[in-house]
BALOBA-1460 file (C-alpha; in Angstrom, 3 decimals):
// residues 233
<rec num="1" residu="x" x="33.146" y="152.301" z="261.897"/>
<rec num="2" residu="x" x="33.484" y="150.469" z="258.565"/>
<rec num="3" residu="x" x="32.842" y="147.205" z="257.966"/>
<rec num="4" residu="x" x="36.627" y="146.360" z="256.831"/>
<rec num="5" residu="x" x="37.206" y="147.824" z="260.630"/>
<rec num="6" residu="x" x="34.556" y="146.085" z="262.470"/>
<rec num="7" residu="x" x="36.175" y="142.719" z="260.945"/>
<rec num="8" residu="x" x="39.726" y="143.775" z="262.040"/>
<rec num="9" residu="x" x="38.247" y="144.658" z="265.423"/>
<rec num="10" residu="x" x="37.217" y="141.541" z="265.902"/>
<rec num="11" residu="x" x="39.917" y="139.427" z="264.790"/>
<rec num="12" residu="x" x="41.803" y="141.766" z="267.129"/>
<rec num="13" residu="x" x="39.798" y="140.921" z="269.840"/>
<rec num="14" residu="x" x="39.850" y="137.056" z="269.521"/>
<rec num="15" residu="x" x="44.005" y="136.798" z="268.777"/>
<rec num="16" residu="x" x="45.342" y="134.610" z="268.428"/>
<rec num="17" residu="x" x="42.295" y="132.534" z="267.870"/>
<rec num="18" residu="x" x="41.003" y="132.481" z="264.451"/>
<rec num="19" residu="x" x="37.668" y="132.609" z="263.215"/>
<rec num="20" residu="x" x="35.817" y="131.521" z="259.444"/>
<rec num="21" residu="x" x="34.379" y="134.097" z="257.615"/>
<rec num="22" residu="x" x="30.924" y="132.702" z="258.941"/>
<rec num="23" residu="x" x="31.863" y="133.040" z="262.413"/>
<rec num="24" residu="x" x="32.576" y="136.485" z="261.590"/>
<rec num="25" residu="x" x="29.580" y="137.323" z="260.155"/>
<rec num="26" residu="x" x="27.548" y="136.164" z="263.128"/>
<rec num="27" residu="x" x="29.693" y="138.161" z="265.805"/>
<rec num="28" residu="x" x="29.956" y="141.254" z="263.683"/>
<rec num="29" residu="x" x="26.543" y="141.078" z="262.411"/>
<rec num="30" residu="x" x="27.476" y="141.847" z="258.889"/>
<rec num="31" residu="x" x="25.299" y="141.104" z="256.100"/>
<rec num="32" residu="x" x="25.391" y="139.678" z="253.215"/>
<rec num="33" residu="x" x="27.842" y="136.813" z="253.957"/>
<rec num="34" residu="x" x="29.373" y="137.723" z="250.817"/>
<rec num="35" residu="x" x="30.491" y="141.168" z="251.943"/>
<rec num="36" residu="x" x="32.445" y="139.839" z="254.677"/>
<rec num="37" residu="x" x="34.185" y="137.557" z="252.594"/>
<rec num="38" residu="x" x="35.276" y="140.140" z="249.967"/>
<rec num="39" residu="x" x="36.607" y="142.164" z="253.214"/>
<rec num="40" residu="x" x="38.221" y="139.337" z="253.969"/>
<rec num="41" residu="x" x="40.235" y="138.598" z="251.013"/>
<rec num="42" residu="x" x="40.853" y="142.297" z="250.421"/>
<rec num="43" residu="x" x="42.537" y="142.293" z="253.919"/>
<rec num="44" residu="x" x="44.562" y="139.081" z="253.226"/>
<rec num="45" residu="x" x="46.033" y="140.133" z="250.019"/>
<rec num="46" residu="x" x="47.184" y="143.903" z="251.818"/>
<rec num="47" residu="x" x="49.056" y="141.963" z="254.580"/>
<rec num="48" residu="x" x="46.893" y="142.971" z="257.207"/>
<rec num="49" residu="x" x="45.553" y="140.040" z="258.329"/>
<rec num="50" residu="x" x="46.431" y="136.388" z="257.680"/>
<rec num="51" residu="x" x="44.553" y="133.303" z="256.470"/>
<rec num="52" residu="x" x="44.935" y="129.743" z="255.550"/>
<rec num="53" residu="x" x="42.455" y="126.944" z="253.809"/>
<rec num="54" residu="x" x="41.436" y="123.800" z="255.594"/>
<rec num="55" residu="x" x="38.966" y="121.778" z="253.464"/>
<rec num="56" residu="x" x="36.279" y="124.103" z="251.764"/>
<rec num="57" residu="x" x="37.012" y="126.570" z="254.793"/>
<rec num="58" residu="x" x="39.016" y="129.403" z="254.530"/>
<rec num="59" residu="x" x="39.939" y="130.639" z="258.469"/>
<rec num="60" residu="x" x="42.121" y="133.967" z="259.672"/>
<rec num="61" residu="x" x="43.386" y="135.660" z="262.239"/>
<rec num="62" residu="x" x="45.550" y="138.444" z="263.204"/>
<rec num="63" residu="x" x="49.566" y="138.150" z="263.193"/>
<rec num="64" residu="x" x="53.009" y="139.868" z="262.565"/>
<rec num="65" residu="x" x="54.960" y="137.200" z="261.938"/>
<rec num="66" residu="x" x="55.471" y="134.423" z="259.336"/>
<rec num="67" residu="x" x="55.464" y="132.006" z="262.471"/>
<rec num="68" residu="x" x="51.956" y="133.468" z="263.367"/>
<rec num="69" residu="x" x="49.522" y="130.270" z="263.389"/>
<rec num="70" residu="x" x="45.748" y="129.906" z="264.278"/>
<rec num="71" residu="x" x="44.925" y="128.300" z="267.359"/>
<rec num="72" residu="x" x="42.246" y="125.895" z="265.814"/>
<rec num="73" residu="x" x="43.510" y="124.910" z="262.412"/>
<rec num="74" residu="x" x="44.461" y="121.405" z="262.242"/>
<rec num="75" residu="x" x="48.654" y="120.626" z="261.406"/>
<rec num="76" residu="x" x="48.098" y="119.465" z="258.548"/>
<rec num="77" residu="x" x="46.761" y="123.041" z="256.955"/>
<rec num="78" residu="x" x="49.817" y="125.815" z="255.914"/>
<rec num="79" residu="x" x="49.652" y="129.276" z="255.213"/>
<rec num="80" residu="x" x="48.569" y="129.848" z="251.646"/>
<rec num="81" residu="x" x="49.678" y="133.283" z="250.235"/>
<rec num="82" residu="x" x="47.352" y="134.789" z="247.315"/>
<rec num="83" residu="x" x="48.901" y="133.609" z="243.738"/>
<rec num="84" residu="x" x="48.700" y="135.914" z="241.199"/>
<rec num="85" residu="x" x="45.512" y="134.729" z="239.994"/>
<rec num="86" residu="x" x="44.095" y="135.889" z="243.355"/>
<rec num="87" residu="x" x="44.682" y="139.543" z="243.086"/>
<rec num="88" residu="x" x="42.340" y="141.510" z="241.092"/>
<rec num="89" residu="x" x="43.069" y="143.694" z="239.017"/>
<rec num="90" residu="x" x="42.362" y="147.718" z="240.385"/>
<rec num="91" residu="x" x="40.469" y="148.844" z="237.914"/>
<rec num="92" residu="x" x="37.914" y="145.655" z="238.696"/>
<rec num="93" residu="x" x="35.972" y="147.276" z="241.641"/>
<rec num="94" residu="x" x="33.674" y="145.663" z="244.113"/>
<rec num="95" residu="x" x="30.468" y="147.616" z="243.059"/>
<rec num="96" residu="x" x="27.490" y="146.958" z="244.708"/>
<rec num="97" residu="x" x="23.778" y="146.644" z="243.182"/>
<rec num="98" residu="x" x="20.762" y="148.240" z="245.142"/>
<rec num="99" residu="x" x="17.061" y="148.720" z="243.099"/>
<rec num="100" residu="x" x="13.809" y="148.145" z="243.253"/>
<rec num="101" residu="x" x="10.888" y="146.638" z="240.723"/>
<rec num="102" residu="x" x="7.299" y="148.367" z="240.455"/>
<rec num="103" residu="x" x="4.537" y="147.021" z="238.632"/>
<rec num="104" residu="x" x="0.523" y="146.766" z="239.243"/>
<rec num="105" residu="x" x="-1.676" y="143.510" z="237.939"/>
<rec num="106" residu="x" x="-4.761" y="144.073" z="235.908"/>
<rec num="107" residu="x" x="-7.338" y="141.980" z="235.999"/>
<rec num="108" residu="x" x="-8.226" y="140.300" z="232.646"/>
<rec num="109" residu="x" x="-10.957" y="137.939" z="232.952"/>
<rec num="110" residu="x" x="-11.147" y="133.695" z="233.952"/>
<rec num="111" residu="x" x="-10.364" y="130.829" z="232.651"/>
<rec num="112" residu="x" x="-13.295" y="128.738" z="232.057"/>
<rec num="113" residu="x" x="-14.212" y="125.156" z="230.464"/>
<rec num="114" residu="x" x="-16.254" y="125.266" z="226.923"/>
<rec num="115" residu="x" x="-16.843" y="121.242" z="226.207"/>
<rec num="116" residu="x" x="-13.415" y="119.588" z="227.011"/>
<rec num="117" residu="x" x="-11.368" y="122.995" z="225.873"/>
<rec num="118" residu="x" x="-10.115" y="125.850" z="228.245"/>
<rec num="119" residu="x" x="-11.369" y="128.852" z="227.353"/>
<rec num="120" residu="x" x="-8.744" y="131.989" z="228.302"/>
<rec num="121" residu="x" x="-9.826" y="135.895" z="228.381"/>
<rec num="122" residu="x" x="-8.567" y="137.874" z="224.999"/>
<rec num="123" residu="x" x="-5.172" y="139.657" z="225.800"/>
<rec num="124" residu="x" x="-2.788" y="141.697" z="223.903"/>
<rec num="125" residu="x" x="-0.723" y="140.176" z="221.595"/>
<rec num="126" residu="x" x="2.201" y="142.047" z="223.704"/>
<rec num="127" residu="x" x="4.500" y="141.356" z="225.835"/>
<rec num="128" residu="x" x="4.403" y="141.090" z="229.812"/>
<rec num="129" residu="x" x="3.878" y="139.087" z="232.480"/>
<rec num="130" residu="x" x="0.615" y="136.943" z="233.713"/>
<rec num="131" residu="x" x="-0.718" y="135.400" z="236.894"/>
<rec num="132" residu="x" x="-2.852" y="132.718" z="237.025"/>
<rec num="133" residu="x" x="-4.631" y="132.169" z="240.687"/>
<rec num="134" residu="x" x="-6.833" y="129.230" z="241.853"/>
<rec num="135" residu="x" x="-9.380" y="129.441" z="244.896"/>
<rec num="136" residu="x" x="-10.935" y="127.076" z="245.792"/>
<rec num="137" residu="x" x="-12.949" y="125.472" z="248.986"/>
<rec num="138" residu="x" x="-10.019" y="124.257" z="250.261"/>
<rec num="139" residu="x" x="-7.382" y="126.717" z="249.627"/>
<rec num="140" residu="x" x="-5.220" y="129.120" z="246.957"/>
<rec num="141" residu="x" x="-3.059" y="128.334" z="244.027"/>
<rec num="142" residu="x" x="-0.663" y="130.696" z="242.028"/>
<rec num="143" residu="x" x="1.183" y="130.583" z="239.133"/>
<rec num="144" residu="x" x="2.961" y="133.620" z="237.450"/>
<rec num="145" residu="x" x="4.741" y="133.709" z="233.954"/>
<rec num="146" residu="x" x="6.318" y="135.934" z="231.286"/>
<rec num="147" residu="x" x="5.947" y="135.807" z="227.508"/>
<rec num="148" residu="x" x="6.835" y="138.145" z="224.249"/>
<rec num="149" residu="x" x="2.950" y="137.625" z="223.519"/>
<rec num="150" residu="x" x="0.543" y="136.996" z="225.992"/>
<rec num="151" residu="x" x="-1.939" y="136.081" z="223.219"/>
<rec num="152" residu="x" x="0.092" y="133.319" z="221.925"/>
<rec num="153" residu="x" x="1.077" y="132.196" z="225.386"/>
<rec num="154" residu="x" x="-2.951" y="132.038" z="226.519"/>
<rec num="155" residu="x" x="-3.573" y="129.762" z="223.123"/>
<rec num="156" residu="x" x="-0.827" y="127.080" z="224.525"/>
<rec num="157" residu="x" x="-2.331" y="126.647" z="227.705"/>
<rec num="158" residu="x" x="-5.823" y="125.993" z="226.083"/>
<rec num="159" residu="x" x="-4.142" y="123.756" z="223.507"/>
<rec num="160" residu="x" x="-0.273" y="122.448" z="224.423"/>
<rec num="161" residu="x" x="2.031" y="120.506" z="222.165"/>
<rec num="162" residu="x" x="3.040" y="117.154" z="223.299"/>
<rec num="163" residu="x" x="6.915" y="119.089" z="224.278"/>
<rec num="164" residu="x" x="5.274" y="121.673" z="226.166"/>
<rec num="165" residu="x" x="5.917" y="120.372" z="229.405"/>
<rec num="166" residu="x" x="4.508" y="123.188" z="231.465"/>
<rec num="167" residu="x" x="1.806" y="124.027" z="229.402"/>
<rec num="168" residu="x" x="0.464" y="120.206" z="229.467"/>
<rec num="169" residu="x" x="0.867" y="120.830" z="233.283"/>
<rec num="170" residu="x" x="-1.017" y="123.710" z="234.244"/>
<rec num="171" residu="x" x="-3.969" y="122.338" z="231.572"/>
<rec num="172" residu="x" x="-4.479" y="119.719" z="233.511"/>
<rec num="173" residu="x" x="-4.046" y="120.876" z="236.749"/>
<rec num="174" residu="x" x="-6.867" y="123.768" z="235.586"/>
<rec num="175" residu="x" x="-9.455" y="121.118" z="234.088"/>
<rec num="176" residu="x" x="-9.319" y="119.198" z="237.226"/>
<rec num="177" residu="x" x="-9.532" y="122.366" z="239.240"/>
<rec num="178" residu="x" x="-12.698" y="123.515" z="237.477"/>
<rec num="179" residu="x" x="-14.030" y="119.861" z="237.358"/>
<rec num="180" residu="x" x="-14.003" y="120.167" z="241.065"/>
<rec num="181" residu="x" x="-16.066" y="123.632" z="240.988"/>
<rec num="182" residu="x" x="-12.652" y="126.052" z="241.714"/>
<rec num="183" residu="x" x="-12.834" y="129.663" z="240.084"/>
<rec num="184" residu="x" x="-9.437" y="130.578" z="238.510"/>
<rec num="185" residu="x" x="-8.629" y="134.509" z="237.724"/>
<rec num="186" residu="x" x="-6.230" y="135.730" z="235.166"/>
<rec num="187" residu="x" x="-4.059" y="139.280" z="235.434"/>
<rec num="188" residu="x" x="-1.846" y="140.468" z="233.327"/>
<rec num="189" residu="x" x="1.021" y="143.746" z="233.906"/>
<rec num="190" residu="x" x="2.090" y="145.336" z="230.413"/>
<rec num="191" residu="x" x="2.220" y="148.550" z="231.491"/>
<rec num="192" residu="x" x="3.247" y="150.841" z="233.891"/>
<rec num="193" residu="x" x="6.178" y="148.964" z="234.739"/>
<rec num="194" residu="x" x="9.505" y="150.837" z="236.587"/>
<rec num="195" residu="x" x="13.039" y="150.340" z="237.930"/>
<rec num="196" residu="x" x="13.977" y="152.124" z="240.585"/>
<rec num="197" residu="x" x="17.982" y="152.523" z="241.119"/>
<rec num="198" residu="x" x="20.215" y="155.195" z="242.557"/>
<rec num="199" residu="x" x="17.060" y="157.538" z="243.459"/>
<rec num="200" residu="x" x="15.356" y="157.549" z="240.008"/>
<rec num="201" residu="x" x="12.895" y="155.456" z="238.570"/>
<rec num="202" residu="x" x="12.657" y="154.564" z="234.805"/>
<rec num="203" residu="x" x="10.226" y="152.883" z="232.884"/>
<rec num="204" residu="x" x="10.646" y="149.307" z="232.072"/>
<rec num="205" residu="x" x="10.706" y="147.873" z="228.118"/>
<rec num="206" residu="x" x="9.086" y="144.568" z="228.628"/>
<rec num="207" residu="x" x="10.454" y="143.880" z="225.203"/>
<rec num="208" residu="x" x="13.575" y="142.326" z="226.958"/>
<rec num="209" residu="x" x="13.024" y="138.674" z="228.047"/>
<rec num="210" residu="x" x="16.085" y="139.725" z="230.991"/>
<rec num="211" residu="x" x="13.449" y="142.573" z="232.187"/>
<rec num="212" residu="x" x="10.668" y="140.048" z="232.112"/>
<rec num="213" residu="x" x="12.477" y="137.420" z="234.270"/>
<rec num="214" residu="x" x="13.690" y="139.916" z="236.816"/>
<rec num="215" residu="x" x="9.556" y="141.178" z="237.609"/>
<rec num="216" residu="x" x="8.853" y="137.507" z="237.528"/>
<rec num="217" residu="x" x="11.318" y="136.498" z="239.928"/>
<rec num="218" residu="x" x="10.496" y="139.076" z="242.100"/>
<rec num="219" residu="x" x="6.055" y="138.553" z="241.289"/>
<rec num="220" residu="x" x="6.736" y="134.508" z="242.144"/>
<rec num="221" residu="x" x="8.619" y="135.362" z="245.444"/>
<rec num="222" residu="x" x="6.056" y="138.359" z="246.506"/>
<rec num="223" residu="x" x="2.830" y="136.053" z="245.805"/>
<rec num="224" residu="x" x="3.925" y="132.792" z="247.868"/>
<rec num="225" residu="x" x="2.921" y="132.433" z="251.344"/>
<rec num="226" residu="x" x="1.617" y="129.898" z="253.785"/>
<rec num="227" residu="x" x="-1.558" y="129.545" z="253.018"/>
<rec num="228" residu="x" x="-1.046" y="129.517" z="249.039"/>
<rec num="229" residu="x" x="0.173" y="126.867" z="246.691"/>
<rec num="230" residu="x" x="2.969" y="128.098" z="244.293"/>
<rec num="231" residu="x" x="2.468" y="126.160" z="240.871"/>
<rec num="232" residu="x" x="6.111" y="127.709" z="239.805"/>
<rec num="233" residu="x" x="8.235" y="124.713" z="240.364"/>
């Protein structure tokens, strides 16, 4: 059964009660909420179910006639039917988006503290992304970042600009870390770097600040757990 059919079968089932599109994503199990309210809308505009607006809340139901009314929507709602700037245009398709990121850290060295300056392992002038991670006795910090050159990125964090707001951040949050005897590790991921989509995997150009933010959206929410500190805010 297709989704499309699994929400008619259910409006079906409840008539002439109505139900949100929420409600029908937690009976029919149907995921993600967005889904159901694309089937929802697509089923609307065909005439095959109806649906009025009450509020921010969009509720239908099943019914023949023009006189067909939901049993919980308030009298003060009507029937809205789909203006033209509701229908879509055919050749505007609901595609759908399904891939995966690879990508392995390499472990570059540690940050330590020469006089009052932080002292950062050599990297590449290249770009890619770069993790930053604190342990200490009483726990585990994180931090992960992109850059078109790691190089140049490493020399900010040892010596920020009074309008680098992160950078002035993280160096103080790593002197007072090693003040307080914490070890912090540095890994960087240049290479080696794939996108997997429709059964194939390509290589990655971290050359493209878009690439770089999708493998750091997806490093950040990999590396946080319960037990460890994210410093991405």
């Amino acid at each position: 059964m297709t989704n499309s059919a699994k929400v008619l079968a259910f409006l079906e089932s409840i008539a002439p009660r109505d139900a949100s599109n929420s409600e029908i994503v937690s009976r029919t199990g149907i995921r993600p909420h967005q889904q159901v309210f694309m089937i929802t809308r697509d089923l609307m505009h065909t005439g095959v179910i109806r649906g009025i607006q009450g509020g921010h809340e969009w509720r239908f139901w099943c019914g023949e006639t023009e006189n067909s009314s939901p049993a919980t929507l308030p009298s003060s709602t009507s029937p809205l039917e789909p203006s033209t700037g509701n229908i879509p245009y055919p050749w505007d398709t609901n595609d759908s988006l399904l891939c995966g990121v690879g990508m392995s850290w390499v472990q570059l060295g540690r940050v330590t503290l020469v006089g009052e300056r932080l002292m950062f392992p050599t990297s590449e002038q290249a770009p890619g992304l770069y993790r930053f991670r604190i342990r200490s006795l009483v726990g585990e910090a994180i931090y992960i970042g992109e850059s078109e050159n790691l190089a140049r990125r490493f020399r900010s964090y040892s010596s920020p600009g009074p309008s680098q707001q992160t950078s002035l951040r993280l160096n103080a949050r790593f002197r007072r870390a090693l003040y307080e005897g914490a070890e912090i590790g540095v890994a960087i991921a240049i290479k080696g770097i794939c996108i997997g989509a429709a059964g194939a995997q390509v290589a990655a150009d971290f050359a493209s600040k878009a690439v770089r933010r999708l493998f750091e959206s997806a490093a950040i929410v990999q590396g946080r757990g319960a037990t460890v500190e994210s410093l991405n805010l």
